[in-house]
C-alpha positions in Angstrom: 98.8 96.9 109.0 100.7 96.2 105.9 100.5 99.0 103.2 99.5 97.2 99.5 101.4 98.0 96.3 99.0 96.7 93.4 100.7 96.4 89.9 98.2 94.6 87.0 100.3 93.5 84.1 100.6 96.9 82.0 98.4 96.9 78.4 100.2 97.0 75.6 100.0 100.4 73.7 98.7 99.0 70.1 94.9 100.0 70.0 92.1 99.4 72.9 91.9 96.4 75.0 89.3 93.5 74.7 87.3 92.1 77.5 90.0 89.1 78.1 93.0 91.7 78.7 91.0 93.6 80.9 89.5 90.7 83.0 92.7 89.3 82.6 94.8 91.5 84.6 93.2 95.3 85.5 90.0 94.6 86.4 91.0 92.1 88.9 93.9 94.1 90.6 91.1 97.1 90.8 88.7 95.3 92.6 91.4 94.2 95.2 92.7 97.7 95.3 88.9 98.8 95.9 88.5 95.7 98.5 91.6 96.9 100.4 91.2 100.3 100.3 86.8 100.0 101.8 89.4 97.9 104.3 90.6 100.9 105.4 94.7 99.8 104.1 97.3 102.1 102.5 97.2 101.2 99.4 98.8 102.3 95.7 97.5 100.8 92.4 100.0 101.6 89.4 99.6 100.5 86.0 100.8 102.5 83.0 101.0 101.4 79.5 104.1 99.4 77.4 105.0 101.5 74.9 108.8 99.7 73.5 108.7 97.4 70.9 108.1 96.5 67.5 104.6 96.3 67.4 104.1 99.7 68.4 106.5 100.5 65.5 104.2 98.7 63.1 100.9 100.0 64.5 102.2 103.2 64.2 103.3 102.9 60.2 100.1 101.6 59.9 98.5 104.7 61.5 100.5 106.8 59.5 102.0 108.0 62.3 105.3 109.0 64.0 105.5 106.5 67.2 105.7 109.3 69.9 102.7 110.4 68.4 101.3 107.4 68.5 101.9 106.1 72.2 100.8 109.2 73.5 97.7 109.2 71.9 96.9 105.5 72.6 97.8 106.1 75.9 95.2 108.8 75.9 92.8 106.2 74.9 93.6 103.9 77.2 93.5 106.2 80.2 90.0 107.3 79.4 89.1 103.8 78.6 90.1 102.8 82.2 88.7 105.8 83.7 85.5 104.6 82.2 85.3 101.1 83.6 86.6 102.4 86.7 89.4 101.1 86.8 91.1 102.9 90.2 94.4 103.8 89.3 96.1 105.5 91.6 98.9 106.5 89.1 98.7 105.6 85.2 102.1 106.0 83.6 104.1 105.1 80.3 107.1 103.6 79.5 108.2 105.2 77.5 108.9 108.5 80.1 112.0 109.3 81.7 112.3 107.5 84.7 112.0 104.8 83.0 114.5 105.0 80.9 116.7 106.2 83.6 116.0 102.9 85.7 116.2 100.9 82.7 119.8 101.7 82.2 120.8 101.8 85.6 119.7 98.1 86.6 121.7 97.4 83.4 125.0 99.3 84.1 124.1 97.3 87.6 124.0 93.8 85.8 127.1 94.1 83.7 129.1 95.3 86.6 128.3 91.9 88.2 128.9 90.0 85.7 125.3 89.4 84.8 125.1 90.5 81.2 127.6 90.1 78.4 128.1 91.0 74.9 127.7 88.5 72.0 127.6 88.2 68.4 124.4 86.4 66.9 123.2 85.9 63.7 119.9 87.7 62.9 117.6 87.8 60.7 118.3 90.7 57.6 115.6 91.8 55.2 117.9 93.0 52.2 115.1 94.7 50.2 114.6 96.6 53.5 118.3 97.5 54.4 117.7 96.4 57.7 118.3 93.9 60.6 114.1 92.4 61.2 113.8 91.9 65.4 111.0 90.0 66.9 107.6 90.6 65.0 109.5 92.5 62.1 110.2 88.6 61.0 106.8 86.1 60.8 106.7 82.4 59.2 106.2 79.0 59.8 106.7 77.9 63.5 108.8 75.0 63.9 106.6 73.5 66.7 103.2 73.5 65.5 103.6 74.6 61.8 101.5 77.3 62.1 102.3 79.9 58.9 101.8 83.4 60.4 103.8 82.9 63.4 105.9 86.1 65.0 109.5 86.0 65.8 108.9 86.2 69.6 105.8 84.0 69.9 103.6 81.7 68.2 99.9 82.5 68.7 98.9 79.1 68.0 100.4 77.2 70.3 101.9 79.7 72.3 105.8 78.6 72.2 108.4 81.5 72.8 110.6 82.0 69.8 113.6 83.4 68.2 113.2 85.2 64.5 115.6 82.3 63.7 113.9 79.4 64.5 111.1 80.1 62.1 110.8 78.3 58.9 110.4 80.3 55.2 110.6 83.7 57.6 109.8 86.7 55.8 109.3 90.4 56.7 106.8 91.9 58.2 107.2 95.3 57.0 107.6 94.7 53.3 106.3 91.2 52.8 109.7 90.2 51.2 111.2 87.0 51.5 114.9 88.1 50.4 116.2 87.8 54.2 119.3 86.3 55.2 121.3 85.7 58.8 123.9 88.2 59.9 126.3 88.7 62.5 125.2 91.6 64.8 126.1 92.2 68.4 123.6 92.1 71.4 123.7 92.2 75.0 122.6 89.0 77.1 121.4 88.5 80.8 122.8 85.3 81.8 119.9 84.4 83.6 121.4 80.8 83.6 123.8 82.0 86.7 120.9 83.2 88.8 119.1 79.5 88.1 119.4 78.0 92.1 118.7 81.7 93.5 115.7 82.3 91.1 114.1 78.8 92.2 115.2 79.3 96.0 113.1 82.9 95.6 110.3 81.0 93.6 110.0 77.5 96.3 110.2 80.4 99.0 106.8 82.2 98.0 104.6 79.0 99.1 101.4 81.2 99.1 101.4 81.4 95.0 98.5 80.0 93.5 98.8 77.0 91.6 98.8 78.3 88.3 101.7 81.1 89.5 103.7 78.3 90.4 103.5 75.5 88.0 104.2 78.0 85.3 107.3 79.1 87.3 108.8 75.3 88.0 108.2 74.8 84.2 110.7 77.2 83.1 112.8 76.5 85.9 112.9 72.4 85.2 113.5 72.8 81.9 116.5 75.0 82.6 116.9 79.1 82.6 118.4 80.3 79.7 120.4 83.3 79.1 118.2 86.1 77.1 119.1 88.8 75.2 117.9 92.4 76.4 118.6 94.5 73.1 117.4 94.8 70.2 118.5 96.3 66.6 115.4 99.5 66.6 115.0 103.3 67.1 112.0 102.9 69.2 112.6 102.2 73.0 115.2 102.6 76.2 118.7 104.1 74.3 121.5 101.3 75.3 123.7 104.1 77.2 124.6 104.0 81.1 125.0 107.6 82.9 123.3 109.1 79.6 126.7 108.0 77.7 125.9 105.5 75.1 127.7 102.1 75.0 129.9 101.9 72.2 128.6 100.1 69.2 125.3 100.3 70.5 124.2 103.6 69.3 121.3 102.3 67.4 120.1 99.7 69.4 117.6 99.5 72.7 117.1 97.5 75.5 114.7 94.5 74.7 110.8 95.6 76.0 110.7 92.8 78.3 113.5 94.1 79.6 112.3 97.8 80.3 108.5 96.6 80.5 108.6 95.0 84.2 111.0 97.9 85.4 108.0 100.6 84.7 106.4 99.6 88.1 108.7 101.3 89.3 109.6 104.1 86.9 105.5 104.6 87.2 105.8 104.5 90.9 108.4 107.4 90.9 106.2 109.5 88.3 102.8 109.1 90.8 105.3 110.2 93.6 106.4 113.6 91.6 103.1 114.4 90.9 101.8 113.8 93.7 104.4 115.4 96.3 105.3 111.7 97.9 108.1 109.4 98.0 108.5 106.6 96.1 111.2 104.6 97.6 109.2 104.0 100.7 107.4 101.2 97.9 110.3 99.9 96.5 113.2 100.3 98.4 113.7 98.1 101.4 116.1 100.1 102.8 113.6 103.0 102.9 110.6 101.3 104.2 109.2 99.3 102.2 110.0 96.1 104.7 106.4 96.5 105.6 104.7 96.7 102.0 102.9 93.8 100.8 103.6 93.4 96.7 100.8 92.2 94.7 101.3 91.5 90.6 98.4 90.6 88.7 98.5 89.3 85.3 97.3 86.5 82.8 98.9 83.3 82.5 101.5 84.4 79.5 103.0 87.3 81.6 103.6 85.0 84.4 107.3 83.3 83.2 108.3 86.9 82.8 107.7 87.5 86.4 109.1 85.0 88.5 112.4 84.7 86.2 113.2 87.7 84.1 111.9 90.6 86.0 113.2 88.7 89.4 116.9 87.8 87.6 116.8 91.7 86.9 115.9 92.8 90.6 117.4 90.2 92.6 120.8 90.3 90.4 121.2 93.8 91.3 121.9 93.0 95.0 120.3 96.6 95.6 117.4 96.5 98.2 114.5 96.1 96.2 110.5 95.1 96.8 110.3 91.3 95.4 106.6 90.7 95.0 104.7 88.6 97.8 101.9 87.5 95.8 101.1 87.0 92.3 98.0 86.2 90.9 97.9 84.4 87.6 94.5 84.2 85.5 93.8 82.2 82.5 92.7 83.1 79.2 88.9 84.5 78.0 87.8 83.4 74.8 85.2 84.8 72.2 82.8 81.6 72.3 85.7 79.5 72.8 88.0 81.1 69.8 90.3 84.5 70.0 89.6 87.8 70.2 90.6 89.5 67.3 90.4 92.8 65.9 91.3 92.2 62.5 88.9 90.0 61.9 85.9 91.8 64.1 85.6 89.3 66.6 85.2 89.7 70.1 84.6 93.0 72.0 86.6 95.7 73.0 86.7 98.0 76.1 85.0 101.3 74.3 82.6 99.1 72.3 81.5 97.4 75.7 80.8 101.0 76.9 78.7 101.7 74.1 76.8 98.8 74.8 76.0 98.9 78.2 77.2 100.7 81.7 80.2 99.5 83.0 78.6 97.1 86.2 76.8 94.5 83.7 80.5 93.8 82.9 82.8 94.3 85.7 80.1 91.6 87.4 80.2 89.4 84.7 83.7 88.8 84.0 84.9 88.8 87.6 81.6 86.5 88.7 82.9 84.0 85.6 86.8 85.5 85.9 89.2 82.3 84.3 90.8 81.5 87.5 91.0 77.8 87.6 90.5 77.3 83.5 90.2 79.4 80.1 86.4 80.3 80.2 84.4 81.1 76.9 82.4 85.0 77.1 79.3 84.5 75.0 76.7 86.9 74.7 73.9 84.2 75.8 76.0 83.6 79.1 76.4 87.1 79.8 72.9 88.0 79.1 72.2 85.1 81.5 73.7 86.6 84.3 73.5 90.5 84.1 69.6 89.1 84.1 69.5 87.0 87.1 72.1 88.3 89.1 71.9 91.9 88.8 68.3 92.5 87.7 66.2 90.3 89.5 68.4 89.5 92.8 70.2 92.7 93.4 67.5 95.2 91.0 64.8 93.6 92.4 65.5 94.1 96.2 66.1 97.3 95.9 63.4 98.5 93.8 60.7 96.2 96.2 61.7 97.9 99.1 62.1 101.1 98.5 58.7 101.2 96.6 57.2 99.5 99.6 58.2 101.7 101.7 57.1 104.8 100.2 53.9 103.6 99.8 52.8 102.4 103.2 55.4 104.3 105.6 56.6 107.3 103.0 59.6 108.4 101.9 61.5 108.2 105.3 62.6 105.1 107.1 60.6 103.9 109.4 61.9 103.9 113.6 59.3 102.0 115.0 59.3 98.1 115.9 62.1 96.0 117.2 63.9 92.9 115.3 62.6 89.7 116.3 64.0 86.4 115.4 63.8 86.7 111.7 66.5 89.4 111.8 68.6 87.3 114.2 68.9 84.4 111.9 69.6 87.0 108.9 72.1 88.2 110.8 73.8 85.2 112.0 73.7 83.8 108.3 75.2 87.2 106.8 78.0 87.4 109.5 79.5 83.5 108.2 79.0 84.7 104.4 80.2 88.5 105.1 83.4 87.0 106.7 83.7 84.3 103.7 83.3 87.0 101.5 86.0 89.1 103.0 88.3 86.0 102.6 88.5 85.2 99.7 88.6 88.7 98.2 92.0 88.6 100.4 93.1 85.3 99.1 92.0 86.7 95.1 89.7 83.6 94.7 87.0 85.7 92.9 84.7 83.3 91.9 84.4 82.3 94.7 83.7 86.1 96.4 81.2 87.1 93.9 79.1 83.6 94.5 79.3 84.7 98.3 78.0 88.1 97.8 75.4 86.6 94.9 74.7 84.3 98.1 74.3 87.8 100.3 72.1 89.3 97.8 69.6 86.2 98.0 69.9 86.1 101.5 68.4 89.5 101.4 65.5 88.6 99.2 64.8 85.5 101.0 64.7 87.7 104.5 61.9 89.8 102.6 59.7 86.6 101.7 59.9 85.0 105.1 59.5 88.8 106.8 56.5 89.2 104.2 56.2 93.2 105.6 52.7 93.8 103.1 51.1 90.9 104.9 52.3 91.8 108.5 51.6 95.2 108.0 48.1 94.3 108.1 48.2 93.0 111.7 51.0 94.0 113.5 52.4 97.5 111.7 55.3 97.9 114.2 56.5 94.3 113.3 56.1 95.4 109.1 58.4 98.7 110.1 60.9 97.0 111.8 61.2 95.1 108.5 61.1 97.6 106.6 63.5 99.1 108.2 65.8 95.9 108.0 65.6 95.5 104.2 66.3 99.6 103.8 69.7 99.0 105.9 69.9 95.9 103.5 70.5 98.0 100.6 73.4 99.7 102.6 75.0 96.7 103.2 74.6 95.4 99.6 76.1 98.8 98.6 79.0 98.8 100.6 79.8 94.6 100.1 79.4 95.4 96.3 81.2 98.8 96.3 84.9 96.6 95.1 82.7 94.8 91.8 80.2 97.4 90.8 81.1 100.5 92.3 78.9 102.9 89.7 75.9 101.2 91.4 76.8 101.1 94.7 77.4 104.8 94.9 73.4 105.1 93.0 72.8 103.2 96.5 74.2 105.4 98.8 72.6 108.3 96.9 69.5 106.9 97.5 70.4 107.8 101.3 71.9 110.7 100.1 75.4 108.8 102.1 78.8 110.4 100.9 80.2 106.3 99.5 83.3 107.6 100.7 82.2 107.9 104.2 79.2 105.5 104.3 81.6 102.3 102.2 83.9 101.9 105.3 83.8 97.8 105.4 81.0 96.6 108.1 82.4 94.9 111.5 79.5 93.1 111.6 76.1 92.3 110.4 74.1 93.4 113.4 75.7 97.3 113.3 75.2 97.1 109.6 72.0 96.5 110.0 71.4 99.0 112.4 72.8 102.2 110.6 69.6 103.6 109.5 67.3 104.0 112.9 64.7 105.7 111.6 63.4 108.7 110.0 66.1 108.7 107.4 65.1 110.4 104.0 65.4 108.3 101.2 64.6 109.2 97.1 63.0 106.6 95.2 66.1 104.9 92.3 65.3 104.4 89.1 66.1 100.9 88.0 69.3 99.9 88.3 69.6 97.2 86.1 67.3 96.7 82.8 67.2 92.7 81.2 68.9 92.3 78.2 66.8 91.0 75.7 67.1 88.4 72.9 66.9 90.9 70.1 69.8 92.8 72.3 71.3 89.4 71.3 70.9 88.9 67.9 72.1 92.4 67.1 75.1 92.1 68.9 76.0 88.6 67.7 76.2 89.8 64.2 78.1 92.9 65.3 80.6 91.2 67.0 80.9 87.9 65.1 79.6 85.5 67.1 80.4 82.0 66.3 
């Protein structure tokens, strides 16, 4: 069996992450690295955050802070953010560490000694009043494609164009707000991604499996022609440009572009889990060291995706060194705050810590990967959420588990009950939960997650359907053996449910385990089949009575959070 290397696109260190970054790339990737690991696969889940840049320079001026300081205590943040959620990392690194900038450089020295990057003189935007050369989001103005006036130098927000700090109209600098800029010749070093064109798009038509969206974002920038990028910038902040630890002559105060360094902390990240941790690294990345047999799986929202079938690819398969290419990449689409942005700034939206302070982690890992934006951008709203967490979790999943549990204590005690034999209600429950457990399975492999979670939604009513039809407090009356054997049924049920729901909302799954008193570790193995599932507990198994696992949100919940979080 393959062994699984899971990267999600890695957060950006400026300040916590909303609901649409984390739907949008981690929580997806950790509930295939839960799925896959209950599958009994090798598997190793790296993430780490992306620490280069100039808005990490700004965010930390406007902390008042030095940016080391910074970055390591937003990284903090962000690690105990993740934790929370449960977010499964096996390794969370930074960029900003030493094996990064050790790979960084070496993939460079790697480039220019095949003719893949070259110096050149631009002209680039100079604040005077700041005595300074203004990269990327050090410049904002007018963008030339949509007119939008508070566009960055990389990237519009408005219509979401890439950009150069010299295509922008009345530009103007971020840091002191002046307008006295001017163009000046500086040098920079470029990837001439334009060579590796026919091989990038050979590599691209060659991974068939992609999902649409992967793909058509990947023939976009590929019909309209790669274009050669430059991988330096004038800062302090970031990857030295220096090969062998020697810097590169007059580039002693510059560093590599971030989206140069970002993609290459996979693997830097990948080598700090393996120091720690006493294990190799290479057998993941290097094909020459084993990793022929690693399955690579990159998840990330839509904007991140032209950075990783061209750039990070031009970088890796430019070297001609053996390295892991990734096999599948799964794109998502944007979440909206009732159909606008998320926005700190301007209080709209809500953020990973705020969510926590809100409500346990399940209502929302359900939620957003239930409704994740696979084939479309898809609008959170608080109604919509409230909707769901209310039907789906309280009175489907909740409500089985709470009905036969109580049920069973009261007419059989706290132990479950041995005797009585399934009949042919159990049968057809478990001929109908062997189609939708393998339906379930697949598409969790093939990351369609809406449709996973509306199979297991489907598994959970199943369940509650089963008890109706079984109707154990009106059998019970008549035939007691035929109400135990029921029973018995609906108690291995909540097992099942467990164990199927363990990749989604693992806090709760492991509540129904406990209620067993079942190790998850050892009792969340995925089932083979319905009718073993459904035969684990035999009888006379001691069972505590949960407390509720899910409590309805109600419309004053609503309002109250509506005006905390600006809804529209």
């Amino acid at each position: 069996m393959a062994r699984i290397l899971i990267t999600s696109a890695l957060p950006y260190i400026n300040g916590i992450k909303h609901l649409g970054n984390l739907v949008g790339s981690m929580l997806p990737a950790d509930v295939y690295a839960r799925f896959q690991r209950q599958r009994g696969r090798e598997v190793l889940f790296i993430c780490a955050t992306d620490e280069h840049g100039t808005p990490a320079e700004l965010a930390a001026r406007a902390a008042g802070q030095n940016v080391r300081d910074y970055c390591r205590e937003q990284h903090d943040i962000q690690a105990s953010a993740a934790d929370a959620f449960g977010l499964s990392f096996d390794y969370f690194g930074r960029s900003s560490n030493a094996p990064n900038h050790k790979l960084t450089q070496h993939f460079a020295k790697v480039l220019e000694d095949k003719g893949l990057i070259e110096e050149r003189t631009d002209k680039q935007v100079y604040s005077v009043e700041d005595q300074r050369f203004l990269p990327d989001r050090y410049v904002e103005g007018t963008c030339p494609h949509c007119g939008y006036e508070k566009a960055r130098g990389d990237q519009c927000d408005n219509c979401g164009r890439l950009l150069d700090p010299t295509d922008l109209k009345n530009p103007y600098s971020s840091i002191s707000g002046s307008h006295n800029v001017e163009l000046r010749e500086t040098a920079h070093l470029y990837l001439l991604q334009a060579q590796m064109q026919d091989r990038i798009g050979a590599w691209v038509e060659k991974n068939d499996n992609w999902p649409t969206l992967t793909k058509s974002i990947a023939r976009k920038w590929l019909k309209e022609g790669l274009r050669d990028r430059s991988i330096t910038r004038d800062l302090k902040w970031g990857v030295p440009v220096a090969y062998e630890g020697t810097p590169r002559p007059g580039f002693e105060n510059k560093v590599f572009y971030v989206w140069f360094d970002a993609p290459i902390a996979y693997i830097a990240a990948t080598e700090e889990w393996a120091i720690a941790n006493d294990e190799n690294w290479e057998r993941w990345w290097r094909t020459d060291k084993g990793a022929d047999d690693v399955k690579y799986v990159q998840v990330m929202g839509k904007d991140n995706v032209a950075f990783h079938t061209v750039s990070f690819p031009a970088t890796i398969l430019g070297s001609d060194e053996p390295w892991k290419t990734v096999d599948a990449l799964k794109a998502l689409n944007w979440l909206t705050w009732y159909g606008g942005k998320f926005s700190t700034s301007e209080n709209r939206g809500i953020f990973m810590d705020q969510a926590l302070d809100i409500l346990p982690p399940d209502y929302w890992r359900w939620h957003l990967m239930a409704n994740a934006p696979e084939s479309d951008d898809a609008s959170f709203t608080l109604e919509h959420f409230a909707s769901v967490v209310n039907k789906d979790l309280a009175d489907v999943l909740g409500n089985f588990v709470n009905r036969i549990t109580r049920f069973c204590n009261a007419r059989f005690g706290s132990a479950t009950p041995g005797e009585g034999a399934y009949g042919e209600p159990e049968n057809a429950l478990i001929q109908e939960l062997d189609g939708r457990i393998s339906a379930y399975a697949q598409y969790l492999e093939e990351m369609e997650f809406r449709k996973a979670f509306n199979e297991l939604r489907a598994i959970w009513v199943a369940g509650n359907e089963y008890l109706q039809i079984a109707a154990p407090w009106t059998t019970i009356k008549e035939d007691k053996a035929r109400a135990a054997a029921s029973v018995r049924c609906g108690l291995n049920l909540i097992l099942l449910f467990a164990t199927l729901s363990r990749p989604v909302i693992p806090f709760t799954a492991d509540k129904m385990f406990a209620i067993f008193g079942i190790d998850p570790d050892d009792g969340a193995k995925w089932p083979t089949g319905a009718a073993d599932a459904l035969s684990a507990l035999k009888g006379d198994e001691p069972f505590t009575l949960p407390e509720v696992l899910f409590a309805k949100i109600e419309d004053d919940q609503i309002d109250e959070w509506r005006g905390r979080f600006g809804a529209a």
